[in-house]
N, C-alpha and C positions, 0 to 999 in steps of 0.2 A: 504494500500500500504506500501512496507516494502521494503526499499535495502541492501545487508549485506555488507559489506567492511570486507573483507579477502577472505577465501577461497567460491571459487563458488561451491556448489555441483551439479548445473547443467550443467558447461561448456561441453562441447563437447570435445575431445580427438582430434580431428582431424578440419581443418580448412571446408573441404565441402567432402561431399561422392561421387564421380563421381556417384554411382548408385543410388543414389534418386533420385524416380522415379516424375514428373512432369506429370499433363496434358496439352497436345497443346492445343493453342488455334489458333483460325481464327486470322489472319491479322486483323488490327484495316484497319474498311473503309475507301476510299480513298477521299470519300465527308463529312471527319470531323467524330467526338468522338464528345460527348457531355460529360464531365469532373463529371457531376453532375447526367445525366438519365443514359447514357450507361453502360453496363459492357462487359466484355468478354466474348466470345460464343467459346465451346469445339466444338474440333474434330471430337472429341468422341478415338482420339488415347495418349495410353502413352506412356512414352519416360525418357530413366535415363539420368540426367543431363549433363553426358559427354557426350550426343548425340546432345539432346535438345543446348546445348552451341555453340557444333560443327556445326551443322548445321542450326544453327540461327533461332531456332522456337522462335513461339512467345510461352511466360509463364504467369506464374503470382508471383507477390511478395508483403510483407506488409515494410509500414514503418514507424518505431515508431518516431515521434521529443518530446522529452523531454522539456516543454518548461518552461524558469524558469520565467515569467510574471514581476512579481515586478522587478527583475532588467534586463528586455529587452535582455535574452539570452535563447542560445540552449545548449543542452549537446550534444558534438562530439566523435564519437569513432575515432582510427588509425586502418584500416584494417591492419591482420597480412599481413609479407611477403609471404606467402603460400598460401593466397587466390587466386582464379582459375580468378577474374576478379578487378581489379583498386589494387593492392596490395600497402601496404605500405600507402596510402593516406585518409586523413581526409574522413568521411563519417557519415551519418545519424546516429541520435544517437541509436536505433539500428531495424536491416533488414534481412528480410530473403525471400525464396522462398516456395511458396505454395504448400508442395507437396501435393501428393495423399493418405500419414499418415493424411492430415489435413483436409479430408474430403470437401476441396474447401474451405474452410472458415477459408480466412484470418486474421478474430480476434487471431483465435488460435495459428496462425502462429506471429503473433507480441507479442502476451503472450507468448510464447516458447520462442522467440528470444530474451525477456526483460532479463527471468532469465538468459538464456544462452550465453550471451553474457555480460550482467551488473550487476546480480545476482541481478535486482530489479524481486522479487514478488509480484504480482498484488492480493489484496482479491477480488477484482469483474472485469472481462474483460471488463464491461458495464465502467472503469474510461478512457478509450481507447477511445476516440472521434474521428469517421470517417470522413475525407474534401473530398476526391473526388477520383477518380482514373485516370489513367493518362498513354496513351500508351508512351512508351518511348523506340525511336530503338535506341542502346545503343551499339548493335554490333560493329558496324566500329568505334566506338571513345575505342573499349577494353573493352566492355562490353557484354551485353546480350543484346535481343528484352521483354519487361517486360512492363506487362499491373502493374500498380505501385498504389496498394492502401494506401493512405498516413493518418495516425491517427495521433492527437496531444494527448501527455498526461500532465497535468500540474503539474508541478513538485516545491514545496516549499521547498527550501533549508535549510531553518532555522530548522523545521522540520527532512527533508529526507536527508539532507546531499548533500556535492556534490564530494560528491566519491562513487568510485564502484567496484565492486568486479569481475573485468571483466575475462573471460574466454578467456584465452592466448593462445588459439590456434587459435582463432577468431579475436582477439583484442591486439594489444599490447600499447595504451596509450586511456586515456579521458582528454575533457579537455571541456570548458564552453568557448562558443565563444557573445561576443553582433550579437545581431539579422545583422544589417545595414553591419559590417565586413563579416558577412555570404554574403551578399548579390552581395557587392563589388566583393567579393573572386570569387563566380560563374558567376556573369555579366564578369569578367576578365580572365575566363578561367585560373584561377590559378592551375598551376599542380600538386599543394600539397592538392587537394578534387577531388572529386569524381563528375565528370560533371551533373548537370541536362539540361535536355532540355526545350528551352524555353516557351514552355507552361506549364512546372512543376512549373519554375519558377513563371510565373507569376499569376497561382493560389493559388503557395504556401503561397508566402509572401502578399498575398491578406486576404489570409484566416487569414494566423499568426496574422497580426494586426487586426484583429476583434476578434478572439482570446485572444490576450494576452493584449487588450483593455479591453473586458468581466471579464478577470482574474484580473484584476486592480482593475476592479470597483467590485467587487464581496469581496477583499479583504479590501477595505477602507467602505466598507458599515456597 
């Protein structure tokens, strides 16, 4: 695993392509998701993101948390102003959508988004650990409807630094937040992040601490 700090040579020129194309997905059931067995069932129809957006289908996306263990933090991007949904506000350290380039598999899609958005390059996709997915309609709070596959990657600063090389069309700040302020911040509906919903929530930071519990004890061993 490698992050460069300067210039990114994979950012992206442009903040989102209205025509990347997505595939729909079915509505998450109305007698419950199982976070850990379920996943999302296709249409079988596709659809370019200015549509898909417009008309609130459901999609798919990954999302990377950077998680630094030893000292009980995350790494946060700043959505540029130009993003098509929560602009301007703290969000996931980094996240993208699933298109139909990515063969349905979301690993690829948070490896893409690592480089292109924080210029960390990944040497094995397999350091990307999968927790669960998680439908989240997102629409009516200024979002999207996004079935949300969530990876933790561990990240040692001493190491990998905690700067990044972020691509500015995507990202215009980072910054390392403690775990417990992340928490506060979304329990509080603070307007300066990016909403999750409360069964994200509560898997997330479920998970996190048995996570960054693991990474504790893996680094004092």
């Amino acid at each position: 695993m490698a992050s460069s700090v300067g210039v990114n040579p994979r950012a992206l020129a442009e903040a989102q392509r209205a025509d990347e194309m997505f595939e729909v997905m079915r509505p998450p059931p109305s007698d419950g998701f199982d976070v850990d067995r379920d996943r999302p069932t296709p249409t079988g129809e596709r659809k370019a993101r200015g549509l898909v957006h417009a008309d609130g289908d459901w999609h798919r996306s990954a999302h990377v948390w950077l998680v630094d263990a030893r000292r009980g933090r995350l790494a946060m991007q700043r959505r540029s102003a130009k993003k098509d949904t929560f602009p301007n506000r703290w969000d996931i350290s980094a996240a993208g959508h699933v298109s139909v380039d990515d063969d349905g598999d979301s690993r690829k899609t948070a490896v893409n988004e690592l480089a292109e958005e924080l210029g960390v390059e990944l040497d094995d996709p397999r350091e990307l650990e999968f927790q669960f997915t998680c439908p989240a309609e997102m629409a009516p709070l200024g979002g999207c409807n996004c079935f949300e596959d969530v990876y933790f990657l561990p990240w040692n600063v001493d190491s990998n630094g905690d700067a990044f090389a972020v691509g500015e069309a995507e990202v215009t700040a980072t910054k390392w937040i403690d775990i417990d302020d992340l928490r506060r911040a979304l329990e509080d509906d603070d307007g300066s992040y990016v909403p999750r919903t409360a069964t994200y929530r509560a898997h997330f930071f479920d998970r996190l601490a048995r996570f960054a519990a693991r990474e504790r004890a893996r680094d004092t061993a």
